[in-house]
Biopython code that builds the backbone (N, CA, C, O; Angstrom):
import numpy as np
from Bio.PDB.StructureBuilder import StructureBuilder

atoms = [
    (1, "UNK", "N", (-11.571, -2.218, -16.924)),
    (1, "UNK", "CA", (-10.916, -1.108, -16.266)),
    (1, "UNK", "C", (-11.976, -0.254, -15.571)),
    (1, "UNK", "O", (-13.099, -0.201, -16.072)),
    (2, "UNK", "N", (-11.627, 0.586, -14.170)),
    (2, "UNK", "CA", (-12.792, 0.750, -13.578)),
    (2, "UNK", "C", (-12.295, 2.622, -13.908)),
    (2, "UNK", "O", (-11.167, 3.110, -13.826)),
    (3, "UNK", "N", (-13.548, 3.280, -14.264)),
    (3, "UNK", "CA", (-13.067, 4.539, -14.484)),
    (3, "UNK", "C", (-13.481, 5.856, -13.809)),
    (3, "UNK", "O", (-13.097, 7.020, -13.915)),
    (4, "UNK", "N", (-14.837, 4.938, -12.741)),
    (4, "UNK", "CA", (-15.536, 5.912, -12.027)),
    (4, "UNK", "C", (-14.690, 6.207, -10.475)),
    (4, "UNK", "O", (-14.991, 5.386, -9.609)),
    (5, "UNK", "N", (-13.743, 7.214, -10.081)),
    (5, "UNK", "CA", (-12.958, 7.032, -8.785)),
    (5, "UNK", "C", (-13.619, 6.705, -7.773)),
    (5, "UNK", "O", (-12.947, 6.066, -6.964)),
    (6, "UNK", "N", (-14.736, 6.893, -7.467)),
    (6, "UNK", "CA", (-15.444, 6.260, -6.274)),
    (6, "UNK", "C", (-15.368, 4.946, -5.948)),
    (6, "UNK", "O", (-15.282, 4.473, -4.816)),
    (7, "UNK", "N", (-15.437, 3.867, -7.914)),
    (7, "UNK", "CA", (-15.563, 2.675, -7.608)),
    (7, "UNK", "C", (-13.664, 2.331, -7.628)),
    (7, "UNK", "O", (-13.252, 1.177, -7.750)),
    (8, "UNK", "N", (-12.839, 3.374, -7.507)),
    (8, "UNK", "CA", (-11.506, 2.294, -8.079)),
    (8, "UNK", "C", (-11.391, 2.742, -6.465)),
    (8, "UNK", "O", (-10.797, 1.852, -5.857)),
    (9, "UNK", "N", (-11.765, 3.810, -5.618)),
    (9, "UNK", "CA", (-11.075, 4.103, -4.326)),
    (9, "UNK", "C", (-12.051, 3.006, -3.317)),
    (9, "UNK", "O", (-11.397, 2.294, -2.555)),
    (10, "UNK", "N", (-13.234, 2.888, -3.299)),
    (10, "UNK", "CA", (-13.698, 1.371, -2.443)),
    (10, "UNK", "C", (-13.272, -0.047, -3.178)),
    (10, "UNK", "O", (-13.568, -1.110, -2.633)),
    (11, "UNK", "N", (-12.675, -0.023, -4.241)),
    (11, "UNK", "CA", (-11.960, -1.236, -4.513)),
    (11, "UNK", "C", (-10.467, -1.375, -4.029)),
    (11, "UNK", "O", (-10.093, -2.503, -3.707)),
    (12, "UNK", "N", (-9.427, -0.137, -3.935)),
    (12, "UNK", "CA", (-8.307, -0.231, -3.444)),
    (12, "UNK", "C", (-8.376, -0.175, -1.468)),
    (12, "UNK", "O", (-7.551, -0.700, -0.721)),
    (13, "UNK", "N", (-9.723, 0.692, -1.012)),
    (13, "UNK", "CA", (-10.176, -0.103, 0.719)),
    (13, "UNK", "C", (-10.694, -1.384, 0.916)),
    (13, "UNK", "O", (-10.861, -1.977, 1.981)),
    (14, "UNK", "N", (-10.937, -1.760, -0.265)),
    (14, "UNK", "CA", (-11.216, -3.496, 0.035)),
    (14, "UNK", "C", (-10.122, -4.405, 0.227)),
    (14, "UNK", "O", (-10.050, -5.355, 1.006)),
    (15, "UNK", "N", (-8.940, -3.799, -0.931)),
    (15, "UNK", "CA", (-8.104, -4.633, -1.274)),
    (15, "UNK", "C", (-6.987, -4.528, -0.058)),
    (15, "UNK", "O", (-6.128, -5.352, 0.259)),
    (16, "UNK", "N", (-7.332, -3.046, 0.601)),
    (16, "UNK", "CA", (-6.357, -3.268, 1.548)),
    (16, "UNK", "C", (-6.981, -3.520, 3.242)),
    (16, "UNK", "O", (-6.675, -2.947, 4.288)),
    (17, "UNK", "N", (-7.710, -4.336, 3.034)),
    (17, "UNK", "CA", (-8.258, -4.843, 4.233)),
    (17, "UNK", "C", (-7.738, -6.605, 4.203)),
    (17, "UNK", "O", (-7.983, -7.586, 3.502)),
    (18, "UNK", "N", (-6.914, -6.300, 5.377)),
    (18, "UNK", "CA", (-6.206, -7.661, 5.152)),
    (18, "UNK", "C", (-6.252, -8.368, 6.841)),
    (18, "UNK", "O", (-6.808, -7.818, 7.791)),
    (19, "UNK", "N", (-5.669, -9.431, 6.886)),
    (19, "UNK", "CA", (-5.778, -10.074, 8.175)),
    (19, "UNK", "C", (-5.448, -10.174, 9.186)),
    (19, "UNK", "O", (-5.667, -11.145, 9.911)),
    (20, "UNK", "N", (-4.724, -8.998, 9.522)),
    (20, "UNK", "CA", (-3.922, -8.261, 10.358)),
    (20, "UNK", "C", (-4.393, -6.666, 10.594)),
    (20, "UNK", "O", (-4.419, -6.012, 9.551)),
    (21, "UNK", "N", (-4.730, -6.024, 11.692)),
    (21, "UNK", "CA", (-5.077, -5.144, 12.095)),
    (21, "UNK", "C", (-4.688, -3.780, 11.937)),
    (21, "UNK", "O", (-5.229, -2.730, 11.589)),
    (22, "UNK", "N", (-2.993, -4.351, 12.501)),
    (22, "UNK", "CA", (-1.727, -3.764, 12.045)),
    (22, "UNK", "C", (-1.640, -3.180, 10.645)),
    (22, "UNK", "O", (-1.189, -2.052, 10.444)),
    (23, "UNK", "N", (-2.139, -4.078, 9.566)),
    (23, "UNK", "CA", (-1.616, -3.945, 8.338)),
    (23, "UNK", "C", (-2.740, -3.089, 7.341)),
    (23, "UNK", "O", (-2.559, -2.405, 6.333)),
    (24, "UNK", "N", (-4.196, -3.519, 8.237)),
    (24, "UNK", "CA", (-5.629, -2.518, 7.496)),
    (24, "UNK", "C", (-4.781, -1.075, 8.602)),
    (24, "UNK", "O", (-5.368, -0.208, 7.955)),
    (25, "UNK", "N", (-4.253, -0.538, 9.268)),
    (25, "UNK", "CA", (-4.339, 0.652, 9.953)),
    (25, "UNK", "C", (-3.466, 1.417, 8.790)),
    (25, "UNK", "O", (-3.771, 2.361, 8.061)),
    (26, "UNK", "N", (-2.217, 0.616, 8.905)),
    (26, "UNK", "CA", (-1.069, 1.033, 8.159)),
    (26, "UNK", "C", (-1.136, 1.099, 6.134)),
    (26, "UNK", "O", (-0.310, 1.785, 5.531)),
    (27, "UNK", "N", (-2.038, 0.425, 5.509)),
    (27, "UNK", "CA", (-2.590, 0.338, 4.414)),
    (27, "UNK", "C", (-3.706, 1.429, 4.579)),
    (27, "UNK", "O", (-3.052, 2.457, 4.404)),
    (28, "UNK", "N", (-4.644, 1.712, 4.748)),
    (28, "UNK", "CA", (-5.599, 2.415, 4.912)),
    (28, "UNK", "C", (-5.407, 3.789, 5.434)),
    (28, "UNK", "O", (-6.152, 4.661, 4.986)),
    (29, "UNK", "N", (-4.244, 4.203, 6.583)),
    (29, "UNK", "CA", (-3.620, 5.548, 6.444)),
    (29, "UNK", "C", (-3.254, 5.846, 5.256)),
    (29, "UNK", "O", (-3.681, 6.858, 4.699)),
    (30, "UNK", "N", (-2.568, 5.171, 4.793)),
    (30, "UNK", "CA", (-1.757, 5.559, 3.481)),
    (30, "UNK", "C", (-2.727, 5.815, 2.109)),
    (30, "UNK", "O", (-2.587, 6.550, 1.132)),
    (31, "UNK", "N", (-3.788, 4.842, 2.517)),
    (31, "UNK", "CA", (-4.637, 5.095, 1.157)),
    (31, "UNK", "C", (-5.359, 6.760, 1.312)),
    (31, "UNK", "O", (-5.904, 7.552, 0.543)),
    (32, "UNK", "N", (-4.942, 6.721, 2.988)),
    (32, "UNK", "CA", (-6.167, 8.086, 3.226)),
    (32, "UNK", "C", (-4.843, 9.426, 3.157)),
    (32, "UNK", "O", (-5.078, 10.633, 3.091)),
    (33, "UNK", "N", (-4.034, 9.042, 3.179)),
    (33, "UNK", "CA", (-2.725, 10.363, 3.384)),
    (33, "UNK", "C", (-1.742, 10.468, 2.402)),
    (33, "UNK", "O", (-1.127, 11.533, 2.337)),
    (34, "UNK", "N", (-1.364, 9.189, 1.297)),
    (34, "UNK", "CA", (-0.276, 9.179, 0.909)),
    (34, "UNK", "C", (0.024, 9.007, -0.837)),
    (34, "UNK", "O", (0.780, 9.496, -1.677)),
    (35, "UNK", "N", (-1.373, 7.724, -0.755)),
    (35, "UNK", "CA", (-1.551, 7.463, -2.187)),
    (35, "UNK", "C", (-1.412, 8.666, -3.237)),
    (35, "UNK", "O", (-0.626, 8.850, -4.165)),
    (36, "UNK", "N", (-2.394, 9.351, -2.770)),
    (36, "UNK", "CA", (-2.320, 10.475, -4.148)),
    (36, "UNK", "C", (-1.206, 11.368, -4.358)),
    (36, "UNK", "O", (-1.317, 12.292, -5.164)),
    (37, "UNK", "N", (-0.216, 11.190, -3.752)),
    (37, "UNK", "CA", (0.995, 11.801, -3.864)),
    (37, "UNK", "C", (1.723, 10.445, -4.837)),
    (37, "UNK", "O", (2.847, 10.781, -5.210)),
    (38, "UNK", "N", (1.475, 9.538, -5.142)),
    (38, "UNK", "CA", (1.949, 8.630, -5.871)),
    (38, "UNK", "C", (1.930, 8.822, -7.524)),
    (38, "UNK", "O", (1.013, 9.068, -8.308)),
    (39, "UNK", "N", (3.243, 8.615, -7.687)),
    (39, "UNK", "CA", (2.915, 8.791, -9.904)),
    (39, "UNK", "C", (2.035, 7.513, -10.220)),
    (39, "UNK", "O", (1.775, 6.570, -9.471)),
    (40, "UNK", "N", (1.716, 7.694, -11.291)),
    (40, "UNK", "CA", (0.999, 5.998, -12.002)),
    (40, "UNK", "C", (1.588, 4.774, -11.529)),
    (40, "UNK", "O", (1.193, 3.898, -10.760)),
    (41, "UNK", "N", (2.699, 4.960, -12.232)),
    (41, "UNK", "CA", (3.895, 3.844, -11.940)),
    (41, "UNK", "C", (3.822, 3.085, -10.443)),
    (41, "UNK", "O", (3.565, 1.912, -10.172)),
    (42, "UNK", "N", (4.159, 4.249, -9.561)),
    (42, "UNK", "CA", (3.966, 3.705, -8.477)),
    (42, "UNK", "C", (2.708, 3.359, -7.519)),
    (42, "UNK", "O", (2.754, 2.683, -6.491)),
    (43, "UNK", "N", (1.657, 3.933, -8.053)),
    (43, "UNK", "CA", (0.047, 3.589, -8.021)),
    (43, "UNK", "C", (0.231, 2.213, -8.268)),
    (43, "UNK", "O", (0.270, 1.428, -7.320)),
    (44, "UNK", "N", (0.382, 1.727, -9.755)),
    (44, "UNK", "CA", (0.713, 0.310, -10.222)),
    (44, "UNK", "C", (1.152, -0.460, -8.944)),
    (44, "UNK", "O", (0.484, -1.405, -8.527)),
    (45, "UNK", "N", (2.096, -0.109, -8.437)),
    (45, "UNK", "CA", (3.177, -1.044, -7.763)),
    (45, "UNK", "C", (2.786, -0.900, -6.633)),
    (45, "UNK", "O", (3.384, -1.799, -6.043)),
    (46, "UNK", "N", (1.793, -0.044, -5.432)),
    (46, "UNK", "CA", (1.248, -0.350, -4.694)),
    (46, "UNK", "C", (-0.049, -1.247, -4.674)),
    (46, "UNK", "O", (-0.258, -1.967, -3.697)),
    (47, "UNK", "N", (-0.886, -1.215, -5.698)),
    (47, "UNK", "CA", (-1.791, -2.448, -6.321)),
    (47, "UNK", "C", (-1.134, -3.715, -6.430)),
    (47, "UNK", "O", (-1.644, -4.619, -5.768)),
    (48, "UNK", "N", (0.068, -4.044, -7.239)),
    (48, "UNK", "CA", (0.678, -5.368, -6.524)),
    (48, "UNK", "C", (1.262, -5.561, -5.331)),
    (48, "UNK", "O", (1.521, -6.703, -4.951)),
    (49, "UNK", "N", (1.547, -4.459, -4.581)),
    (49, "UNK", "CA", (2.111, -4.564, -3.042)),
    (49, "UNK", "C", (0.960, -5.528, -2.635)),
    (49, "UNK", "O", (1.206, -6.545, -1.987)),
    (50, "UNK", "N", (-0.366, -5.178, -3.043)),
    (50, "UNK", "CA", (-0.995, -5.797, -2.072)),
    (50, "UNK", "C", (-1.270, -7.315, -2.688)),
    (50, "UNK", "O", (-2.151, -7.860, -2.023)),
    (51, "UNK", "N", (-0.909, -7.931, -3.472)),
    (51, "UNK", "CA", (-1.088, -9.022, -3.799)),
    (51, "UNK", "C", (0.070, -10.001, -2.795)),
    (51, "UNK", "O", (-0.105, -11.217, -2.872)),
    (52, "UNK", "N", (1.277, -9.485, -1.834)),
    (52, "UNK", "CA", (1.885, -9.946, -1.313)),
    (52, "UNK", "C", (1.548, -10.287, -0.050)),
    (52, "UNK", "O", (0.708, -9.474, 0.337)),
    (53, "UNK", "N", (1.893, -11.433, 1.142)),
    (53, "UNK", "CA", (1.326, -11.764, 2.043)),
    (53, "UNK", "C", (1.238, -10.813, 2.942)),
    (53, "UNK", "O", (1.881, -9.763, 2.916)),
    (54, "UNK", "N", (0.396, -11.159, 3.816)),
    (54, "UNK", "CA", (0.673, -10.704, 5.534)),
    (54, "UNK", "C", (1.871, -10.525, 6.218)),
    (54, "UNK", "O", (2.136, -9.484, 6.818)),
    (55, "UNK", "N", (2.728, -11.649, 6.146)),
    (55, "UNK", "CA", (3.700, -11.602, 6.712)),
    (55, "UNK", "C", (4.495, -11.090, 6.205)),
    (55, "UNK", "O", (5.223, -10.454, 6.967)),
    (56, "UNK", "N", (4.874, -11.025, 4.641)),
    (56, "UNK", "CA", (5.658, -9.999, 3.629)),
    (56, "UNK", "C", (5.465, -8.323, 4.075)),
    (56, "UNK", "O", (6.379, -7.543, 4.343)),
    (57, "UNK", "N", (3.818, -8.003, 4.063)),
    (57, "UNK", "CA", (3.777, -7.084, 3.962)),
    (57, "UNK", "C", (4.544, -6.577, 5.493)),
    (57, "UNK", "O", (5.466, -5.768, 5.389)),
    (58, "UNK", "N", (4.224, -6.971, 6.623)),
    (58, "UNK", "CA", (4.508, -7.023, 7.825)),
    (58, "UNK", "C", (6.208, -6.787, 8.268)),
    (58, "UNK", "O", (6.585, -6.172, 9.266)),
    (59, "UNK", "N", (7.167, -7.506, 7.156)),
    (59, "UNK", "CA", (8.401, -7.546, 7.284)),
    (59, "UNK", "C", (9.101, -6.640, 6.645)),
    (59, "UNK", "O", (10.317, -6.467, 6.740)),
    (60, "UNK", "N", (8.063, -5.829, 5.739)),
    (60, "UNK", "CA", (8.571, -5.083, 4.727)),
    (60, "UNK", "C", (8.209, -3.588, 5.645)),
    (60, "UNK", "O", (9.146, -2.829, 5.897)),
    (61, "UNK", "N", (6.928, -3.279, 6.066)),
    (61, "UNK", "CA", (6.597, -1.702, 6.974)),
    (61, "UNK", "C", (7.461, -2.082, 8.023)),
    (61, "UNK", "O", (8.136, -1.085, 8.280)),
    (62, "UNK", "N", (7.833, -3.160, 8.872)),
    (62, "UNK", "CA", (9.064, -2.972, 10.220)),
    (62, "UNK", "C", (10.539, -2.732, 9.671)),
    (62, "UNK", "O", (11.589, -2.552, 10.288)),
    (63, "UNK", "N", (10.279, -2.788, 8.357)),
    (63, "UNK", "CA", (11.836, -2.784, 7.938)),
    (63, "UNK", "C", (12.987, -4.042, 7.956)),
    (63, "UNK", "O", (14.185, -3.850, 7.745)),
    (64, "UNK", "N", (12.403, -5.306, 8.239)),
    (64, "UNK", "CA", (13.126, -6.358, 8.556)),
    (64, "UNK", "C", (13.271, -6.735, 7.241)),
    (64, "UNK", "O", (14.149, -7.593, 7.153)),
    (65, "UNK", "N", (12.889, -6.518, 6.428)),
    (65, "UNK", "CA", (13.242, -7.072, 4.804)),
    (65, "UNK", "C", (12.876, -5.908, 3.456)),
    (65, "UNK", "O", (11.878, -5.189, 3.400)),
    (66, "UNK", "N", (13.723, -5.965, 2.690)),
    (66, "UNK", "CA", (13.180, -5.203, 1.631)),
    (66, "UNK", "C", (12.860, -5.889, 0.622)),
    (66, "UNK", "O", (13.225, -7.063, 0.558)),
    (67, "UNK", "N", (11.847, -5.105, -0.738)),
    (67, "UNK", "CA", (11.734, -5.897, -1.616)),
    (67, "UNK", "C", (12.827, -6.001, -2.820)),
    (67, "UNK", "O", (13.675, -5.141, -3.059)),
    (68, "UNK", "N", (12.644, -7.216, -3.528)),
    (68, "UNK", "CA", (13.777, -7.077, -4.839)),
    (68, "UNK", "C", (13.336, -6.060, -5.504)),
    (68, "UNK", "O", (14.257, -5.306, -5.818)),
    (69, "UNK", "N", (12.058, -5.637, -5.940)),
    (69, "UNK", "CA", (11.843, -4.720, -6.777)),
    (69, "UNK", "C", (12.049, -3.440, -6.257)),
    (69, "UNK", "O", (11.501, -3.223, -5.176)),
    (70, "UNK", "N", (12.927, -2.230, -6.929)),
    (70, "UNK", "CA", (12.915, -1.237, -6.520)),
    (70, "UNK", "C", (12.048, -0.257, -6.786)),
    (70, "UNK", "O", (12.489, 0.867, -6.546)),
    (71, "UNK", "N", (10.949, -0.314, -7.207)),
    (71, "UNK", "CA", (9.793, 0.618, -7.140)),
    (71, "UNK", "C", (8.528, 0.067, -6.241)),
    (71, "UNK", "O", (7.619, 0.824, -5.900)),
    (72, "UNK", "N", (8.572, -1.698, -5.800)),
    (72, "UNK", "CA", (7.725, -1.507, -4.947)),
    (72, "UNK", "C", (8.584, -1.348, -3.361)),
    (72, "UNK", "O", (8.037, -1.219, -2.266)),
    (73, "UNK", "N", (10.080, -1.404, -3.643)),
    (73, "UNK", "CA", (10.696, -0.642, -2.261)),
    (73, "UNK", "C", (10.747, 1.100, -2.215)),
    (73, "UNK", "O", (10.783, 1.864, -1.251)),
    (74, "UNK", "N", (10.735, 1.314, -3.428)),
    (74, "UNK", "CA", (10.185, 2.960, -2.994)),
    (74, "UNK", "C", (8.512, 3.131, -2.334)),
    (74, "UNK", "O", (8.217, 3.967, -1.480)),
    (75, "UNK", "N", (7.773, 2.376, -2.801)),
    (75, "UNK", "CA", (6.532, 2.921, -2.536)),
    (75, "UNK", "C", (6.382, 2.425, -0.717)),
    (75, "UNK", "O", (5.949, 3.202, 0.134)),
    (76, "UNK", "N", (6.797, 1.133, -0.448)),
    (76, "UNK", "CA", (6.908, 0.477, 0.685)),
    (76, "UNK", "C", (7.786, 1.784, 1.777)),
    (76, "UNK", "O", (7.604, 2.005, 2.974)),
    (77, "UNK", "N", (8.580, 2.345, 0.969)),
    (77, "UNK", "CA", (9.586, 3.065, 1.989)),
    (77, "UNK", "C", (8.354, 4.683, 2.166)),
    (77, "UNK", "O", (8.320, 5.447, 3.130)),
    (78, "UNK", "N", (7.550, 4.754, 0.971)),
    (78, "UNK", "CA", (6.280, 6.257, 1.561)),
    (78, "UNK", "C", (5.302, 5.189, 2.186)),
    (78, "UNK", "O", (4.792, 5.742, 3.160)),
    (79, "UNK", "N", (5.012, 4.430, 2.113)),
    (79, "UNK", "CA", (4.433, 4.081, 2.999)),
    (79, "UNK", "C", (4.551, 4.262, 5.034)),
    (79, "UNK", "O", (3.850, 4.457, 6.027)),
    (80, "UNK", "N", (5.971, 4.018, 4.602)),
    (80, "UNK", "CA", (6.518, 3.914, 5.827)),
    (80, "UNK", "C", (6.530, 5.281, 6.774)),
    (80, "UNK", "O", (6.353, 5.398, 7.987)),
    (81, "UNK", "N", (6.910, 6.621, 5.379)),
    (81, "UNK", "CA", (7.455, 7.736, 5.901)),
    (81, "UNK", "C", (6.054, 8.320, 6.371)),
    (81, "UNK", "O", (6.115, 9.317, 7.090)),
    (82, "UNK", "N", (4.615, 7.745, 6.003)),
    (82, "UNK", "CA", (2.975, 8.391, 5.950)),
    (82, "UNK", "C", (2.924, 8.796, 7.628)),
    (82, "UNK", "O", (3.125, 7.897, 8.444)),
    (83, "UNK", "N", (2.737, 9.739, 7.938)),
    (83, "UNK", "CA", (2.751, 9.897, 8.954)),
    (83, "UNK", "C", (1.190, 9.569, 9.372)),
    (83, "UNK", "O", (0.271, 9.819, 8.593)),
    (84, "UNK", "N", (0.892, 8.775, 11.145)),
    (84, "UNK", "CA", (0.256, 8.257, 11.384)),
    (84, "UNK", "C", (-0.951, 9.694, 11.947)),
    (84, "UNK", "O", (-0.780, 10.616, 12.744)),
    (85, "UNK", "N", (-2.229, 9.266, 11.024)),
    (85, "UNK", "CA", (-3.184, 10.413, 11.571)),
    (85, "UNK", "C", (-3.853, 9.734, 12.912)),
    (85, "UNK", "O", (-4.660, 10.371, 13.589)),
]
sb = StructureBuilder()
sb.init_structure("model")
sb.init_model(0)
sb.init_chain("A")
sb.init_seg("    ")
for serial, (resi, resn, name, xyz) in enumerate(atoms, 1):
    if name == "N":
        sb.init_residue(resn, " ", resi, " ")
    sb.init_atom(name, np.array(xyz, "f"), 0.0, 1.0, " ", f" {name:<3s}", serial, name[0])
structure = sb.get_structure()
């Protein structure tokens, strides 16, 4: 378990550097505007957001699909609402 925040916040900008441009802008606002407005729970469930693809993640911020789980469709839906800096 990592307990120093410096090392868990350059491990959650690593994790959200993904293969799509689109998806590091839109991940990486959010890590910079939105995350810490997040409870644990849903901290949790944005850490497995990102274990989901490119194209998942992609279908899920345009809104063309939601997820089965309803806490990583709440966090997917602040993601959405993060307004773009």
């Amino acid at each position: 378990m990592v307990t120093d925040p410096a090392s868990a916040d350059g491990r959650l900008r690593w994790r959200c550097r993904r293969g799509m441009l689109e998806l590091d802008i839109v991940l990486e606002n959010f890590l910079d505007y939105g995350y810490s407005e997040l409870t644990l729970d849903e901290q949790v469930a944005f850490e497995d957001l990102l274990n989901y693809s490119d194209q998942e993640l992609l279908e899920y911020f345009l809104g063309h699909t939601k997820p089965e789980s309803a806490l990583i469709a709440d966090v997917v839906q602040c993601i959405r609402n993060t307004p773009a800096y």
